[in-house]
C-alpha positions in Angstrom: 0.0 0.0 0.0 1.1 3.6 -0.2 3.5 5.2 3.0 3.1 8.6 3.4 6.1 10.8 6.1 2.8 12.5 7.9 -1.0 10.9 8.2 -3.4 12.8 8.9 -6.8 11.5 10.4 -10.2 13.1 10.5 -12.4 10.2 11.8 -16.4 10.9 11.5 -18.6 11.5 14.5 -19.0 8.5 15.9 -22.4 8.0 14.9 -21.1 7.2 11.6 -21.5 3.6 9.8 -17.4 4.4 8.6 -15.8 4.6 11.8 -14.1 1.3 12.4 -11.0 -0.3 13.3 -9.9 -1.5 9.6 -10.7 2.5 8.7 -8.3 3.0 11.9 -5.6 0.5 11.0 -5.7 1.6 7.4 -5.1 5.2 8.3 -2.4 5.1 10.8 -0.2 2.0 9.0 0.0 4.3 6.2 2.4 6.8 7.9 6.3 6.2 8.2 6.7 8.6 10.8 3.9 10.4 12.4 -0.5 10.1 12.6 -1.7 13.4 14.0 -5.7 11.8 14.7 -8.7 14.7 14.7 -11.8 13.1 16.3 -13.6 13.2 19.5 -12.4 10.3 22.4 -15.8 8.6 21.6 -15.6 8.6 17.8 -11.8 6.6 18.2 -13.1 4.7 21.3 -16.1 3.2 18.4 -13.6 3.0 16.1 -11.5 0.5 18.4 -14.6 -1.3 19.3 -16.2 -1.6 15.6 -14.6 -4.4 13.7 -16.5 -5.4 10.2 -17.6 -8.6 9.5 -16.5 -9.6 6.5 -18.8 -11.5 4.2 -16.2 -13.5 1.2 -18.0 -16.4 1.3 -15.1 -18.5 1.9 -16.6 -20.8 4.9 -19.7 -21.6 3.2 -17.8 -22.6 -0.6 -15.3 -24.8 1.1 -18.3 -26.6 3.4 
């Protein structure tokens, strides 16, 4: 993926269907030296907390 020196994060409110931890661990993986994060302490807290369940498939094809 690409690197970036600086990140910078503006995560949604955290009423927001977006604000998750893959959005998160995107984001801040991206930078090589620094992730300055703009939110609110609940909108990061949801965004720890949200993990996406991913639907591939996979389970139910090799069943």
């Amino acid at each position: 993926g690409s690197e970036y020196e600086h990140v910078i994060v503006v995560l949604p409110p955290d009423g927001s269907p977006l604000l998750t931890r893959e959005l998160l661990y995107t984001a801040v993986t991206r930078a090589k030296h620094s992730v300055t994060l703009i939110c609110t302490a609940s909108a990061l807290t949801k965004a720890i907390e949200t993990v996406t369940e991913r639907g591939s498939g996979l389970i139910e094809a090799l069943a």
